[in-house]
ZAMARGU-4260 file (C-alpha; in steps of 0.2 Angstrom, whole numbers, plus 5000, padded with zeros to 4 digits):
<rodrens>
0) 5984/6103/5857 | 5969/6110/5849 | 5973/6128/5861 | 5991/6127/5849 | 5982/6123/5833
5) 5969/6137/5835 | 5982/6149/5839 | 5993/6146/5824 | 5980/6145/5813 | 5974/6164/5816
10) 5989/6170/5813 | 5996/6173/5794 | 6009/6162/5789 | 6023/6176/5789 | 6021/6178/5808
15) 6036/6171/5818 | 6032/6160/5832 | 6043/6157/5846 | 6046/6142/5856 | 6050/6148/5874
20) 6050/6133/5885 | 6062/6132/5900 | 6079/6130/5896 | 6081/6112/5905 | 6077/6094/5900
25) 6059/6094/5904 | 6056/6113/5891 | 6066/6104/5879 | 6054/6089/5878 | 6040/6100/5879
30) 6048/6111/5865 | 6048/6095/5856 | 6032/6093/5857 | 6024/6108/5854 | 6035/6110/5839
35) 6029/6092/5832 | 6010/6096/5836 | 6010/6114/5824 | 6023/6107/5811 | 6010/6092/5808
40) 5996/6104/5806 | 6007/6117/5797 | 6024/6111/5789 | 6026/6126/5780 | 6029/6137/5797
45) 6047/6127/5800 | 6055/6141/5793 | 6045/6153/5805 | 6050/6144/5819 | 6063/6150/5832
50) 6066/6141/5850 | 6071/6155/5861 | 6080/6148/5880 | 6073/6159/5895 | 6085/6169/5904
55) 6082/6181/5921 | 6064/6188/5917 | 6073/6206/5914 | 6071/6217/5901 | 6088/6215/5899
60) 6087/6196/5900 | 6073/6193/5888 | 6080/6204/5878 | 6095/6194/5877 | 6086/6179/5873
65) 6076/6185/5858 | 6093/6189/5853 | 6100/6175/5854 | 6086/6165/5847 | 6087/6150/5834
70) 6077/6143/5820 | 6071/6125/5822 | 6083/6113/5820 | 6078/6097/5817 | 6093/6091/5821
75) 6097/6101/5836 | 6078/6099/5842 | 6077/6081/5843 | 6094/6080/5849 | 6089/6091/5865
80) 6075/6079/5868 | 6082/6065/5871 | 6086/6063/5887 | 6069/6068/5894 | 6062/6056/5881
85) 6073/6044/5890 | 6067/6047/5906 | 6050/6048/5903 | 6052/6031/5895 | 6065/6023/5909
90) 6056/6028/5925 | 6038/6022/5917 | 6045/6007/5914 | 6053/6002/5931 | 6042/6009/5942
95) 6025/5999/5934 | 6038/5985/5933 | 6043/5985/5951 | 6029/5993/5961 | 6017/5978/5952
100) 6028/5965/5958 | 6033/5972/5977 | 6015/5977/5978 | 6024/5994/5984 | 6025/6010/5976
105) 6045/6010/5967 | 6052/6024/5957 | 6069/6025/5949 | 6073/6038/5960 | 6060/6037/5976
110) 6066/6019/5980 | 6085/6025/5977 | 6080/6040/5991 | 6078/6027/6001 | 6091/6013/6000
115) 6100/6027/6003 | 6095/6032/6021 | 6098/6010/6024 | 6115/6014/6017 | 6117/6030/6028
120) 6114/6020/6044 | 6123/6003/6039 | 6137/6005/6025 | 6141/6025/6026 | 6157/6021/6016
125) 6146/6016/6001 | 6139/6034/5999 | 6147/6050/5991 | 6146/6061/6007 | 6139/6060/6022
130) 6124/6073/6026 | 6124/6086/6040 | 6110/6083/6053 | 6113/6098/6064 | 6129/6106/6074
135) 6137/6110/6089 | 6145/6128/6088 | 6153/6137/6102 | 6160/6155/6105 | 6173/6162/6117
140) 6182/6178/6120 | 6198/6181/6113 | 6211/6187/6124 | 6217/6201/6115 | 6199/6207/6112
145) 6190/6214/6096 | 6178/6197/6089 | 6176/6183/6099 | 6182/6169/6091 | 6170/6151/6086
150) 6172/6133/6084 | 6159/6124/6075 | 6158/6103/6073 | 6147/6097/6060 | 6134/6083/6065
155) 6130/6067/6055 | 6127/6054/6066 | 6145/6044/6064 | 6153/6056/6075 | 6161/6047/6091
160) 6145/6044/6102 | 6153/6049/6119 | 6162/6063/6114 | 6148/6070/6103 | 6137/6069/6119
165) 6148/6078/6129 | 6150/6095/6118 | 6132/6093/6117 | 6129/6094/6136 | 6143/6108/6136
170) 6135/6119/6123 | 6117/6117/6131 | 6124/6121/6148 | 6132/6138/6141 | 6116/6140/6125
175) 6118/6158/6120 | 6132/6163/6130 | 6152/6163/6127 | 6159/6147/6136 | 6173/6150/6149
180) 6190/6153/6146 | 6199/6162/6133 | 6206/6160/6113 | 6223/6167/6111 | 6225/6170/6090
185) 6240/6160/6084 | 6253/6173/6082 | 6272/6167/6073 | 6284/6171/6061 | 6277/6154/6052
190) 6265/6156/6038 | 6259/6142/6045 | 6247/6151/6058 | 6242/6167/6045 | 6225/6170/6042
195) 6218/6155/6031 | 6212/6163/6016 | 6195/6155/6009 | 6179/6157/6000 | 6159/6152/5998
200) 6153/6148/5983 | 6135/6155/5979 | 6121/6142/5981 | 6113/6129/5968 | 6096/6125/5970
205) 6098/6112/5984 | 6110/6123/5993 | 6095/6138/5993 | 6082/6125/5998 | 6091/6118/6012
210) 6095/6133/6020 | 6079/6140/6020 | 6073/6124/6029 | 6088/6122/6044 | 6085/6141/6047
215) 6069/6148/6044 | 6060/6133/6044 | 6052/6133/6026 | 6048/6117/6016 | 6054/6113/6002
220) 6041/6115/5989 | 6038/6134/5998 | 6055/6138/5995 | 6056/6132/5977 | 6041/6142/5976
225) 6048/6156/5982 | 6063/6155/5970 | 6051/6153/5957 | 6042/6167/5960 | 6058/6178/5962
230) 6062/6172/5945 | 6046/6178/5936 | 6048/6195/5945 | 6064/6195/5939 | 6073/6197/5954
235) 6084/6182/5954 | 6092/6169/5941 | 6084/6153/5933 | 6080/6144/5951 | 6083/6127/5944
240) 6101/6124/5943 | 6114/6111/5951 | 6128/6122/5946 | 6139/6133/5961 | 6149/6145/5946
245) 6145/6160/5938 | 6151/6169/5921 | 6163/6182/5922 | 6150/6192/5915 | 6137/6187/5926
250) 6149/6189/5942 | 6152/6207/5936 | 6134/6211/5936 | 6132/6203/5953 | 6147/6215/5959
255) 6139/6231/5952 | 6123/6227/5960 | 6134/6226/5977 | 6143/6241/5977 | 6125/6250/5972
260) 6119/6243/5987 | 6131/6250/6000 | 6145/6232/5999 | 6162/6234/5997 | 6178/6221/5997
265) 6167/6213/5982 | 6179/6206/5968 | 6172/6199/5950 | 6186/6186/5948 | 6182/6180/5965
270) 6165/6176/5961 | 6166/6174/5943 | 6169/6154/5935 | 6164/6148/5919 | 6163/6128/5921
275) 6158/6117/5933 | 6163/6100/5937 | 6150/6086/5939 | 6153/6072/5953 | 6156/6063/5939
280) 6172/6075/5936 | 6164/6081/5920 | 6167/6100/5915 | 6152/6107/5910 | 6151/6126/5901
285) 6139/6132/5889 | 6120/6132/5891 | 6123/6127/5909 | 6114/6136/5924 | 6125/6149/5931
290) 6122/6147/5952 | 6109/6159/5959 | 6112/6176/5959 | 6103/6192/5960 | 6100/6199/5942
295) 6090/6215/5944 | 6096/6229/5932 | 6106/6245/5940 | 6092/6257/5944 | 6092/6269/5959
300) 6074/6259/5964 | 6082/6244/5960 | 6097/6245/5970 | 6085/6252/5987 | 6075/6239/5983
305) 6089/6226/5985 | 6099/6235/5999 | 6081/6233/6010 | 6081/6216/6004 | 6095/6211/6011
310) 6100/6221/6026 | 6082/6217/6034 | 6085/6203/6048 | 6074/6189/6043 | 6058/6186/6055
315) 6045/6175/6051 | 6030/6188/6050 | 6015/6186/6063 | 6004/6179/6053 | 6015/6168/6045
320) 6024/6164/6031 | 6013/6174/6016 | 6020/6167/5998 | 6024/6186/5995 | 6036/6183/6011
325) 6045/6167/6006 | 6046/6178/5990 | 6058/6191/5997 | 6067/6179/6010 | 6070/6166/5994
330) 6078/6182/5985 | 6087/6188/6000 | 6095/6172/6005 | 6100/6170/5986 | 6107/6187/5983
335) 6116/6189/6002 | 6126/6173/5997 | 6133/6178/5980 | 6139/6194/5988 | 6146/6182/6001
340) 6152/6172/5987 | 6161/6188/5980 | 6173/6191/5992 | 6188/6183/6001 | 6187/6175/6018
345) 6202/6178/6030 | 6200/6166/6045 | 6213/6168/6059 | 6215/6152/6071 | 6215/6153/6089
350) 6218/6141/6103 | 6209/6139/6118 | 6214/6139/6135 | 6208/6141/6155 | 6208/6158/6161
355) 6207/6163/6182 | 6188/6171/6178 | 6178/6155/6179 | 6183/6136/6182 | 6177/6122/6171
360) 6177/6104/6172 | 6194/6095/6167 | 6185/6083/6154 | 6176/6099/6146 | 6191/6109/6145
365) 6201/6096/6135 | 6186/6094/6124 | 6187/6114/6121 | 6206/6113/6117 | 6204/6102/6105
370) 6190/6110/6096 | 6196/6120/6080 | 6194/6139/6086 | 6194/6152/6071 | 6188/6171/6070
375) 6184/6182/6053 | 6195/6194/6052 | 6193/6211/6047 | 6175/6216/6034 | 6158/6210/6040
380) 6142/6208/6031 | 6126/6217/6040 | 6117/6199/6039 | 6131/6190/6046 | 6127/6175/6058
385) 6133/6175/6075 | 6136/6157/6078 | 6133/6159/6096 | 6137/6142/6108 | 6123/6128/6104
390) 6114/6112/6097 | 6105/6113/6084 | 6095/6099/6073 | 6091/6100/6056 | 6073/6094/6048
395) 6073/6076/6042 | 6069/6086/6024 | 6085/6094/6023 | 6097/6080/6027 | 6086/6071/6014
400) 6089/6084/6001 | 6108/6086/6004 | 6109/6067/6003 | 6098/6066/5987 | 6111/6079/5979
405) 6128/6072/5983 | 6122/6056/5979 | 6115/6064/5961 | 6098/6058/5963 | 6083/6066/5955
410) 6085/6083/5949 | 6082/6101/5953 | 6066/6103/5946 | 6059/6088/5955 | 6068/6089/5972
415) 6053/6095/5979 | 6041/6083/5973 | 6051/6069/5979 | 6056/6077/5995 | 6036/6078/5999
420) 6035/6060/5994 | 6050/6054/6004 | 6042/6062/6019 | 6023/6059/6017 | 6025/6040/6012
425) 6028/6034/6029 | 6045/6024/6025 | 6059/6037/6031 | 6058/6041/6047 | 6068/6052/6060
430) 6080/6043/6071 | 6086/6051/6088 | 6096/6065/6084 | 6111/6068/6078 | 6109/6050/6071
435) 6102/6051/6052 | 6086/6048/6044 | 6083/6028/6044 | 6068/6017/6035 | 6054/6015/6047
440) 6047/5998/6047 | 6036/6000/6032 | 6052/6004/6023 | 6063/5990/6028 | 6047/5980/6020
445) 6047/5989/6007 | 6067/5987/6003 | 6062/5964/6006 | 6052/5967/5992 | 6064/5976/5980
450) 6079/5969/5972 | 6094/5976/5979 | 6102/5985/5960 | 6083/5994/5960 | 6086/6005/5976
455) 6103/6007/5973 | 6108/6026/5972 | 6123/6019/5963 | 6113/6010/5948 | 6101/6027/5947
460) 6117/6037/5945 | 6121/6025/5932 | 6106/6026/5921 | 6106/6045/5923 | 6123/6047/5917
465) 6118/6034/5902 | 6103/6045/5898 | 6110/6059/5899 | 6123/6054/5888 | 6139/6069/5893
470) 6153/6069/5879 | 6144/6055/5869 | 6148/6042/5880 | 6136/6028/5872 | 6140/6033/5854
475) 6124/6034/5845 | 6117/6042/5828 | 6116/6062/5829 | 6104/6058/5813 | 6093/6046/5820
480) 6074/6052/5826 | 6070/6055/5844 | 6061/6039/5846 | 6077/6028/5840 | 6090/6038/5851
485) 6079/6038/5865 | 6077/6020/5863 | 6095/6016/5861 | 6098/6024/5877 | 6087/6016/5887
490) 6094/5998/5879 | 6112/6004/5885 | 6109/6007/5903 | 6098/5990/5899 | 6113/5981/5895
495) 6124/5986/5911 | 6110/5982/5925 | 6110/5965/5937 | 6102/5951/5928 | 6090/5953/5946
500) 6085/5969/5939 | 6085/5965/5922 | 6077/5951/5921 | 6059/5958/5928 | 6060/5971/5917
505) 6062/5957/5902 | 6048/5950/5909 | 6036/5964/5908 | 6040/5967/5891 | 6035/5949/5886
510) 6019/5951/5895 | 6014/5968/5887 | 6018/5960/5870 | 6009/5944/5872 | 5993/5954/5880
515) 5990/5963/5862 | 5991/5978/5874 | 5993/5994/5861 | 6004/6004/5874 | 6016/5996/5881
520) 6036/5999/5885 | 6038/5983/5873 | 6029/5994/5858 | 6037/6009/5866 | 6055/6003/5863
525) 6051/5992/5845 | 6042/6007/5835 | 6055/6023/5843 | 6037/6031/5845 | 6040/6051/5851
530) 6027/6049/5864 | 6028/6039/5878 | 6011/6042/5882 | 6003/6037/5866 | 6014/6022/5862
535) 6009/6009/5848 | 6011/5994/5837 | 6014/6002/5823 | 6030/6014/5816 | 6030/6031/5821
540) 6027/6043/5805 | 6041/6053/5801 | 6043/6070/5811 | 6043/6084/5795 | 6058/6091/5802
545) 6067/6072/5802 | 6066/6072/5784
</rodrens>
């Protein structure tokens, strides 16, 4: 506070100031507050106040910010902070709540990580999706020649037990080599057997992280790194996002860059989508996070420097992975998949069948039949992957983060952070592969002690959404101060918890009140206080910019 208030207070009062924080929940809080702290100190700098929302780190796209800055709102400013207000307040209060009475650590979102993996092993038909934790891919010649053609069967562990242990026996046997017999392509009048026509979509922030951890072996909180840095050096897009789409504008871009690195078949209105739709089934536009994509501006150096980037196979360096490394492969991964993304996938089915060159087992020849064989057809990539015949397990960490993000579960900025705390705490662990990540022991104890509704991933979906507040859902005041929205939305998903859950939470109210405590989640609520932190007894003063 006192860095802010000397920096203001050198400066004449005629000088802009520009509040730059992330554009995301957590920089609109700390917009809030930084805004709070110099209009306290100086209420007659409002009207020198902009909030400008980060872009790529480009020339182009600060540029494009400053443009596109605005001047404080007070409106607008409070109603951004809302929901990080709500959070801060929400996940302090169930997770002193709960970890004091379990005698365990709980979190909103850590004990919902885990109720999940119980869920995952005993009642899969309770979660969103189903995590991969590996797979079984295959390759054969095609017998009419050019590509061999590839079946791949994605692993979760609730595949039929004796079947999945006999492609994986088959695949081991034949490990980096094409399996016997042959794929004729599925040729007919029919449309029915045309090449299926299909495409990727470029990745979101779990999407990148979960990659980089199944094939290169980089942890989560590198990889994030990694995007991070590739953002400051203005190489790829904001790395926090949970969207798949791009712009039309954006997709253009990404095109350009291509064809300046040597791609061609790239289409704009491929790539190019302006919403996205939440689990929830929510369009979402506007200041959302376009998906990852390289944003480097069209410059002869710029496009050698991206053609290196991507065309260079991926080896893990001698020494090891170096954080300028994970730099480049972070940005490679990212920038090879919108390219991907870009273009059109024609996929032509095959079917297997015995050929007189080599014998193979009855059993394992009906397997292969029944596999679903398919080839690429025509364009290739320079970084495409062979899925040559094999078994392959993903890390524990992955399956977790795929999980955490179908099931909605924290968000991108924190997937890292509870990724490390899932796998360090000693209450996840691996099961035999391909089943899924289970709670050791010390988990299951910790689960006893917890009431069912708190590690529910369904009840932290639902308190998120409440938070978060989409389309106004829980009407509320667009006038009111931050503390009084943010506490009217922490009473609504209040009011639509288990009594189980609820009443705990009651409880610890009552307590911090009648202790004379002066910070509390009791006072926290009553006074509306803007910070969390520094919660009292008394009414919050008036923001400047409430009035």
């Amino acid at each position: 506070m006192k860095s802010i208030i000397d920096a203001v207070s050198q400066v004449p009062e005629s000088c802009p100031i520009v509040i730059a924080m992330d554009n995301d929940v957590e920089g609109d809080v700390i917009a809030y507050d930084v805004v709070e702290i110099i209009l306290s100190h100086f209420p007659k700098r409002a009207s020198r106040m902009v909030r400008v929302r980060p872009g790529p780190i480009t020339r182009e796209g600060v540029r494009a910010a400053l443009a596109s800055a605005t001047r404080i709102s007070g409106r607008k400013i409070v109603a951004d902070a809302v929901h990080g207000r709500a959070r801060a307040v929400t996940d302090r209060w169930i997770g002193s709540t709960f970890s004091r009475l379990a005698g365990v650590p709980v979190g909103r979102v850590r004990s919902a990580v885990l109720g999940a993996t119980l869920l995952l092993n005993r009642a899969p038909a309770r979660l969103k999706a189903r995590p991969e934790t590996g797979e079984i891919t295959f390759q054969a010649r095609s017998a009419m020649g050019g590509r061999p053609f590839m079946a791949r069967i994605a692993l979760t562990g609730q595949e039929d037990g004796k079947r999945i242990r006999r492609l994986m026996e088959l695949a081991r046997r034949h490990s980096g080599l094409l399996v016997p017999g042959t794929v004729r392509p599925l040729q007919s009048l029919s449309a029915a057997v045309a090449p299926r026509v299909g495409t990727v979509r470029p990745f979101n922030t779990a999407d990148a992280l979960a990659y980089a951890s199944r094939h290169h072996g980089i942890s989560s909180a590198l990889a994030m790194r990694g995007l991070q840095d590739a953002y400051q050096d203005g190489i790829i897009s904001y790395p926090r996002t949970d969207s798949r789409t791009i712009s039309p504008a954006s997709a253009s871009k990404v095109v350009m860059l291509g064809f300046s690195c040597g791609l061609s078949g790239l289409e704009a209105d491929v790539l190019g989508n302006e919403g996205r739709i939440t689990p929830d089934g929510d369009v979402v536009t506007g200041d959302t996070h376009e998906a990852l994509h390289p944003v480097l501006a069209l410059s002869t150096l710029n496009s050698d420097r991206l053609r290196q980037m991507i065309r260079r196979p991926i080896r893990q360096p001698e020494g090891g992975w170096t954080r300028p490394a994970i730099k480049e492969l972070m940005a490679a991964l990212v920038s090879r998949r919108a390219f991907e993304a870009a273009r059109e996938i024609h996929l032509e089915p095959g079917s297997w069948r015995l050929d007189n060159v080599a014998g193979i087992d009855p059993e394992d020849a009906e397997l292969l039949s029944d596999l679903d064989w398919q080839r690429e057809v025509g364009f290739n990539y320079p970084w495409t992957r062979s899925l040559i015949t094999g078994v392959r397990s993903w890390p524990m960490e992955s399956v977790l983060l795929e999980l955490m993000a179908s099931e909605g579960l924290g968000r991108p900025s924190t997937y890292a952070g509870h990724l490390r705390t899932a796998t360090s705490s000693g209450e996840i662990e691996q099961a035999a592969f391909p089943a899924p990540p289970r709670p050791s022991p010390q988990g299951m104890r910790s689960l006893r002690k917890t009431p069912r509704s708190v590690w529910d991933p369904a009840t932290c979906r639902m308190i998120e959404r409440v938070m978060e507040n989409p389309g106004n859902i829980v009407r509320e005041d667009a006038s009111g101060t931050l503390g009084e929205r943010a506490r009217h939305r922490v009473l609504s998903w209040f009011g639509r918890i288990p009594e189980e859950m609820r009443l705990p939470l009651e409880e610890a109210l009552r307590a911090s009140q009648s202790g004379g405590r002066r910070t509390g989640n009791r006072q926290q609520l009553q006074a509306g206080s803007a910070h969390p932190g520094e919660m009292s007894t008394e009414p919050a003063p008036p923001s400047p910019y409430n009035s």
